[in-house]
C-alpha positions in Angstrom: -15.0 22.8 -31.9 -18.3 23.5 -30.1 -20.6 20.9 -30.6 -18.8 18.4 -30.8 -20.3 14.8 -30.8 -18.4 12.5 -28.7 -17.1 9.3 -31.1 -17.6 6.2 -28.4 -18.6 3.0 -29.3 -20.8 1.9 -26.7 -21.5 -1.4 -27.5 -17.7 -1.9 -27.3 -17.7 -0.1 -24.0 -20.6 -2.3 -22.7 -19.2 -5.1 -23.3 -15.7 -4.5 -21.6 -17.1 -2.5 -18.7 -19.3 -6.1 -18.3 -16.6 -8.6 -18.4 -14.2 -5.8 -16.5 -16.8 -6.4 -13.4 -17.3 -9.8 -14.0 -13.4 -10.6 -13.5 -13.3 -8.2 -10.6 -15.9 -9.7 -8.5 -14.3 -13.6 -9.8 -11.5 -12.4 -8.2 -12.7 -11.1 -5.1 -14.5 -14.7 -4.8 -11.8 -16.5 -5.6 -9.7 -14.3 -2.8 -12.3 -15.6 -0.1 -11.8 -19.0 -1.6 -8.3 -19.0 -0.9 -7.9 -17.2 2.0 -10.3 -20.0 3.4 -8.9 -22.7 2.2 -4.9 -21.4 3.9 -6.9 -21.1 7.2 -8.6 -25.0 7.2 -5.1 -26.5 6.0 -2.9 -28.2 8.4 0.7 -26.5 7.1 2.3 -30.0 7.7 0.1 -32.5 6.5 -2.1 -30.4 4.9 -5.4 -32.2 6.9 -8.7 -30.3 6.5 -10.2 -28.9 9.4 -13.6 -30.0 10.5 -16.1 -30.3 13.2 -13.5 -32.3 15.4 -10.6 -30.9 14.5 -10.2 -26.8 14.3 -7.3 -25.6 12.8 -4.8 -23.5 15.6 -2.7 -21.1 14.2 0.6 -20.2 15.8 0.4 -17.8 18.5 3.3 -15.3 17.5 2.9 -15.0 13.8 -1.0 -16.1 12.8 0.8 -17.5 9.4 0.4 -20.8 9.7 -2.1 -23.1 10.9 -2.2 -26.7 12.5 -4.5 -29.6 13.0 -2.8 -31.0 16.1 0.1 -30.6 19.2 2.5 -33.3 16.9 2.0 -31.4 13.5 3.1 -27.7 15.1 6.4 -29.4 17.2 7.3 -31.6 14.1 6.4 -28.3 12.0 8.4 -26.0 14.3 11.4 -28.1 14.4 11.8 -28.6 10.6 11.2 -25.4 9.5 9.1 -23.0 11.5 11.0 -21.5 14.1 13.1 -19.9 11.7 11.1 -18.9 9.2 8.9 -17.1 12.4 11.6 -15.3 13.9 12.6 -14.4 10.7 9.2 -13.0 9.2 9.1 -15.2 6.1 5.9 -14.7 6.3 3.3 -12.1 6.6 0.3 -13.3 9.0 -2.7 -14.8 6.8 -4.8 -11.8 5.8 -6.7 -11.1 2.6 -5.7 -7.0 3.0 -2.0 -8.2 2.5 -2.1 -11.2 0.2 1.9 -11.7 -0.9 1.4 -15.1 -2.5 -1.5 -16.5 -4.1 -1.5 -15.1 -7.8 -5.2 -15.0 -8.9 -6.8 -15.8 -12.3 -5.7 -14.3 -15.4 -3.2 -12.6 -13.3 0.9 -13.6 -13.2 2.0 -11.6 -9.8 0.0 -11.6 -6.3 -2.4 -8.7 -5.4 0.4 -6.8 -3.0 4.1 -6.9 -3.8 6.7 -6.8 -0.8 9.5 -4.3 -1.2 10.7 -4.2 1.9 11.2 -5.9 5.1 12.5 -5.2 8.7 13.2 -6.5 11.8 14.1 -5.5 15.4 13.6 -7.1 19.0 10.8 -9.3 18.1 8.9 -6.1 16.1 8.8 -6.6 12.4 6.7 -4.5 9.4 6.5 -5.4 5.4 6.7 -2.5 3.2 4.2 -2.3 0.1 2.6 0.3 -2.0 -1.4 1.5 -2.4 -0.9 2.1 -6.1 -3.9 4.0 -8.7 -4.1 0.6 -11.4 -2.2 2.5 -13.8 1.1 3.0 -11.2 0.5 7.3 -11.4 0.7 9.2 -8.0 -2.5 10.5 -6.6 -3.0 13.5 -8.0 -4.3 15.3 -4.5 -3.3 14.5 -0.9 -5.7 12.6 1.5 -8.9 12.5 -1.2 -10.7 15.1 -3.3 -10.7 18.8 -2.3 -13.2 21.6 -4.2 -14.5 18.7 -5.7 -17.4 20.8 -7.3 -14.4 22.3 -9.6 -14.9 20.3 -13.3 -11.1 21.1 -13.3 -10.5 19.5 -10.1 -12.8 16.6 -10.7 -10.9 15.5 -13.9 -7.2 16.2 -12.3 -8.7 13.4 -9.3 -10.0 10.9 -11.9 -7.3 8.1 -12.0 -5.4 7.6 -14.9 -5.9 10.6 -16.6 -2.9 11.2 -19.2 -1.6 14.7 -18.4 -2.2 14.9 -14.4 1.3 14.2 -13.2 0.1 13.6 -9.4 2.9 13.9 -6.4 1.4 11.5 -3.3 3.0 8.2 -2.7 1.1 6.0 -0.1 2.7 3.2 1.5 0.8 0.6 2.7 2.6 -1.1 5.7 2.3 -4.1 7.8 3.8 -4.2 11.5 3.6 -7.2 13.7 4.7 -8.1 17.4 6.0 -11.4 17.7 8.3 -10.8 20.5 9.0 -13.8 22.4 9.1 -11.8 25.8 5.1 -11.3 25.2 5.9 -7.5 25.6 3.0 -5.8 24.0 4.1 -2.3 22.2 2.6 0.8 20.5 3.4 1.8 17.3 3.1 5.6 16.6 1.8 5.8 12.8 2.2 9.4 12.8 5.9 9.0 13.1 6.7 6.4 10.2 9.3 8.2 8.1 10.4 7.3 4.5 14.0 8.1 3.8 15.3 9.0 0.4 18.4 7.7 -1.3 21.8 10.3 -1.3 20.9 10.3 -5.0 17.0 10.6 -4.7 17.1 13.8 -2.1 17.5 16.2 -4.9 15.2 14.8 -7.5 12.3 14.5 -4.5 13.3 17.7 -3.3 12.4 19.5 -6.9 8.8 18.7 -6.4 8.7 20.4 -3.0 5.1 22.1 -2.9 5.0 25.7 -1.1 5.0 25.6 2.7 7.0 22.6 2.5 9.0 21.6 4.8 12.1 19.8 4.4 14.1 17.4 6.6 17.7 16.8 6.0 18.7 13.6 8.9 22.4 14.2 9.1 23.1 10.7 11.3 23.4 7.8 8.6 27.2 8.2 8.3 26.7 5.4 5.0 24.0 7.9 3.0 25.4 11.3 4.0 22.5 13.9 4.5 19.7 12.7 3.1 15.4 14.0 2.8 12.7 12.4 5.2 9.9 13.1 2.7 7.5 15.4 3.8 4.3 13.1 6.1 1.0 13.9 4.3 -0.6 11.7 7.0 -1.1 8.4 8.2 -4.5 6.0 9.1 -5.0 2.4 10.5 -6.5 1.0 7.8 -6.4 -3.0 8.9 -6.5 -4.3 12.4 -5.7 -8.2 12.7 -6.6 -8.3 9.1 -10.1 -6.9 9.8 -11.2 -3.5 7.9 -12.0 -0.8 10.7 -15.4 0.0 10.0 -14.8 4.1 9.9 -11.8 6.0 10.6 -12.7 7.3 14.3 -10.7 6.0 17.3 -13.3 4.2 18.9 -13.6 1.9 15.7 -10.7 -0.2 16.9 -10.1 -0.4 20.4 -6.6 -0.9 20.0 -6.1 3.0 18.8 -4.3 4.6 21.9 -4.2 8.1 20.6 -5.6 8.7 17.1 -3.9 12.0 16.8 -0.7 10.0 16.9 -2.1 7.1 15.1 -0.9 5.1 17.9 -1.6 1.3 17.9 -1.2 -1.2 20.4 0.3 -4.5 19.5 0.0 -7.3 21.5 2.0 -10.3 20.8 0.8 -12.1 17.1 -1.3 -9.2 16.6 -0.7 -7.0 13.7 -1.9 -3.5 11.9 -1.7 -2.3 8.6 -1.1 1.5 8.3 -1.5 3.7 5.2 0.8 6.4 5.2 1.5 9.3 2.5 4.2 11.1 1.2 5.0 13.7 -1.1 7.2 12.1 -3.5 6.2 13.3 -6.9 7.8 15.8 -8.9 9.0 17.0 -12.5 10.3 13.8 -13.6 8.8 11.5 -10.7 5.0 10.8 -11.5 5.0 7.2 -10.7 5.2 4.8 -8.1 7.9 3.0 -9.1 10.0 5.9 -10.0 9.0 7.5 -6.5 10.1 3.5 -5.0 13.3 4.0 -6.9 14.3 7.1 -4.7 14.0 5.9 -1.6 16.3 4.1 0.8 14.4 2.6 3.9 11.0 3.5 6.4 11.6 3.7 10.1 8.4 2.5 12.0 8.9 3.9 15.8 7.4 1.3 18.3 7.4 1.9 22.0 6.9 -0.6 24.7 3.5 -0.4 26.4 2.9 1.3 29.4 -0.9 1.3 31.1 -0.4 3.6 32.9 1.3 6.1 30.9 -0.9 9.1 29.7 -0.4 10.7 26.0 -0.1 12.4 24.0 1.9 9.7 22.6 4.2 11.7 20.4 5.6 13.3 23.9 5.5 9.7 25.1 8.2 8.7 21.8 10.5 11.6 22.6 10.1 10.6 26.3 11.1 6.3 25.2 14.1 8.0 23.2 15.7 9.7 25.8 15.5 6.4 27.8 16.7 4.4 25.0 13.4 2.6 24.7 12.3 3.0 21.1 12.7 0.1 19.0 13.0 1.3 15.4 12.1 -0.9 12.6 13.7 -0.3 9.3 13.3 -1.6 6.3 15.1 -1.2 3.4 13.3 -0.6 0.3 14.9 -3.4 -2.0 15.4 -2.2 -5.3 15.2 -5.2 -7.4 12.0 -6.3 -5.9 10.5 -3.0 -7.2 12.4 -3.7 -10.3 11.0 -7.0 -11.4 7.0 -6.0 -9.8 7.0 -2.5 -12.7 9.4 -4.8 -15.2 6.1 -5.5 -17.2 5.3 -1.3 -17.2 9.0 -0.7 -18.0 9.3 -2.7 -20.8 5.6 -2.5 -22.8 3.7 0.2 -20.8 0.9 0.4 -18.6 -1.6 -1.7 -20.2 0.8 -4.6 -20.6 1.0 -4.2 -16.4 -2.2 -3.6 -15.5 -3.1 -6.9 -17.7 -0.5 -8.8 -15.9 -1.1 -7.6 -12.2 -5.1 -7.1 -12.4 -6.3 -9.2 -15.8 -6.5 -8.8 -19.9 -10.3 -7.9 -18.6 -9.5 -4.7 -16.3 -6.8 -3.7 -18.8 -9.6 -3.9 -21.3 -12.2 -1.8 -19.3 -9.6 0.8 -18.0 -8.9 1.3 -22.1 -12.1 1.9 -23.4 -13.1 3.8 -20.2 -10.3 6.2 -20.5 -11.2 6.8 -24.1 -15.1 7.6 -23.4 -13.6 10.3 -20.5 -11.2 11.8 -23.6 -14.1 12.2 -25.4 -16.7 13.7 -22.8 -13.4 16.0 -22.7 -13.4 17.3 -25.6 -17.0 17.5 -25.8 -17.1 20.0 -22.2 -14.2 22.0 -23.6 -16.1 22.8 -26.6 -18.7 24.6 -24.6 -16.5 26.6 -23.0 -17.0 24.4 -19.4 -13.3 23.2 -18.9 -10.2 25.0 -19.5 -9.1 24.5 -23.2 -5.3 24.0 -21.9 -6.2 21.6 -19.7 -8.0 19.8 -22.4 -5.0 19.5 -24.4 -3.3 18.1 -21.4 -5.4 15.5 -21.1 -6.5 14.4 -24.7 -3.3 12.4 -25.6 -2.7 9.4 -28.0 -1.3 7.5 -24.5 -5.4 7.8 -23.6 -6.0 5.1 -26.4 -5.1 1.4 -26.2 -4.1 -0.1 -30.1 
């Protein structure tokens, strides 16, 4: 078909790519809003803070915050201590917001779908999900980006790009009661598949693969560590590192390792990938649905200990030291957070988790791409099988 005239209708597109921003930058007010309106309210009698009376948050898990000595005993007694030792709650952090459901939208902006615990050490389990639930298409960012091919496979959302990478976005936190402050080596967070998810992960295994069969959970049988892509500190007491170098975030120990030190209330959020995709696993949720825990390795800190912090974990083991957190990824969380996806496709769940407005943009956006598609591969500039790939009816929203 060369020459082909792209059919878009840009007023159409102008206005939903304009209220598509609009809502996204309502929301992102509205999550400053709210993350400072949790941080100047007493948790027991819900007191504002002001000039003469700052808020103090609890030392151990940051989650909470109090107006005065009375509220945080009275507060403690009632309900607190538990729910603290426990990890009820994440600490108060607009990177990891588990609660506050914002406008036009019916779940919060991260879902929790798994939790552990272990000697004062505990780390929530979510997901850094593409807005349409597909797996990134390439590992760690764009490669050969130059390639038209390569640049459309990258593009989220693309019908016909089955990616492979599953990143989990986890959050660890000390609040041991000993005040032991303890490193935790990001480069040696595992995800463990299910007895019946090894073989279906293990059908996507890319060449030069490696595969880990762990032979010592007697209840799973021999089961796949999914092969480690890599792992970053992303978050730092809920702050954004301002680059990925080590000497952005003083608390790095040894970048190499991704090794973080924790000390008591502090916490870090870690980004870590995994090659989880395959022939019939594309998405997140079907890549959540295979697997049957993390283990987080944290070591106790030493000053004077020297790394490389990898030999430092193998070191801890043999001396019994590591404390591993694992949590479990619970399967009916992931369940009811994809139900909407499940049941009336991806537009029904990106309405309900992000707004009818980004829904809306990510249609008519996705149909403009189909069309600059069609219009490149009738001049020969994009491969015409890839083209067919891509233009499908799922690109269109009724």
């Amino acid at each position: 078909m060369p020459g082909y005239i792209p059919q878009v209708d840009i007023a159409a597109m102008k206005a939903s790519s304009d209220a598509g921003f609009a809502h996204i930058k309502a929301n992102l007010d509205e999550k400053r809003a709210y993350s400072k309106e949790a941080k100047l309210c007493c948790d027991r009698c819900k007191k504002q803070e002001n000039s003469s009376t700052a808020l103090q948050a609890c030392g151990r898990c940051r989650s909470v915050r109090y107006c005065s000595r009375e509220c945080q005993v009275a507060h403690y007694k009632a309900t607190h201590k538990t729910d603290c030792a426990n990890f009820s709650r994440p600490p108060l952090c607009r990177a990891f917001n588990t609660t506050v459901c914002l406008t036009g939208c019916s779940y919060p902006e991260t879902g929790v779908f798994g939790l552990g615990t272990k000697d004062g050490m505990g780390a929530w389990v979510s997901v850094t999900e593409i807005i349409d639930c597909r797996l990134a298409t390439l590992p760690g960012g764009g490669k050969n980006e130059h390639d038209p091919n390569v640049v459309f496979a990258m593009t989220p959302g693309l019908p016909g790009f089955n990616g492979k990478f599953l990143t989990l976005k986890i959050l660890v936190q000390n609040r041991s009661k000993t005040a032991k402050p303890m490193v935790v080596i990001g480069s040696g967070i595992v995800a463990v598949a299910s007895k019946q998810g090894t073989p279906i992960i293990q059908e996507g295994k890319e060449p030069g693969e490696t595969s880990q069969i762990l032979n010592h959970y007697p209840d799973l049988g021999p089961v796949l560590a999914l092969a480690k892509v890599g792992a970053v500190l992303t978050y730092f007491n809920g702050k954004a590192l301002a680059s990925k170098q080590p000497k952005s975030c003083p608390a790095i120990k040894d970048a190499t390792a991704c090794a973080v030190l924790l000390n008591v209330g502090e916490y870090a959020q870690f980004e870590v990938e995994f090659r989880a995709g395959g022939p019939n696993v594309t998405h997140d949720f079907q890549a959540l649905e295979l697997l049957s825990h993390t283990v987080i390795p944290c070591i106790p800190y030493d000053p004077k200990a020297k790394g490389p912090f990898v030999e430092l974990l193998a070191q801890a083991a043999n001396r019994d030291e590591v404390c591993e957190i694992r949590p479990l990824i619970y399967q009916p969380a992931v369940d009811a957070w994809y139900k909407d996806y499940k049941t009336k496709g991806q537009f029904a769940y990106i309405a309900s988790h992000h707004g009818e407005a980004r829904a809306n943009l990510l249609g008519h956006g996705l149909n403009a791409i189909g069309e600059m598609v069609k219009a490149i591969a009738s001049e020969g500039m994009i491969n015409p099988t890839l083209m067919r790939q891509f233009v499908k009816p799922s690109a269109n929203r009724a």
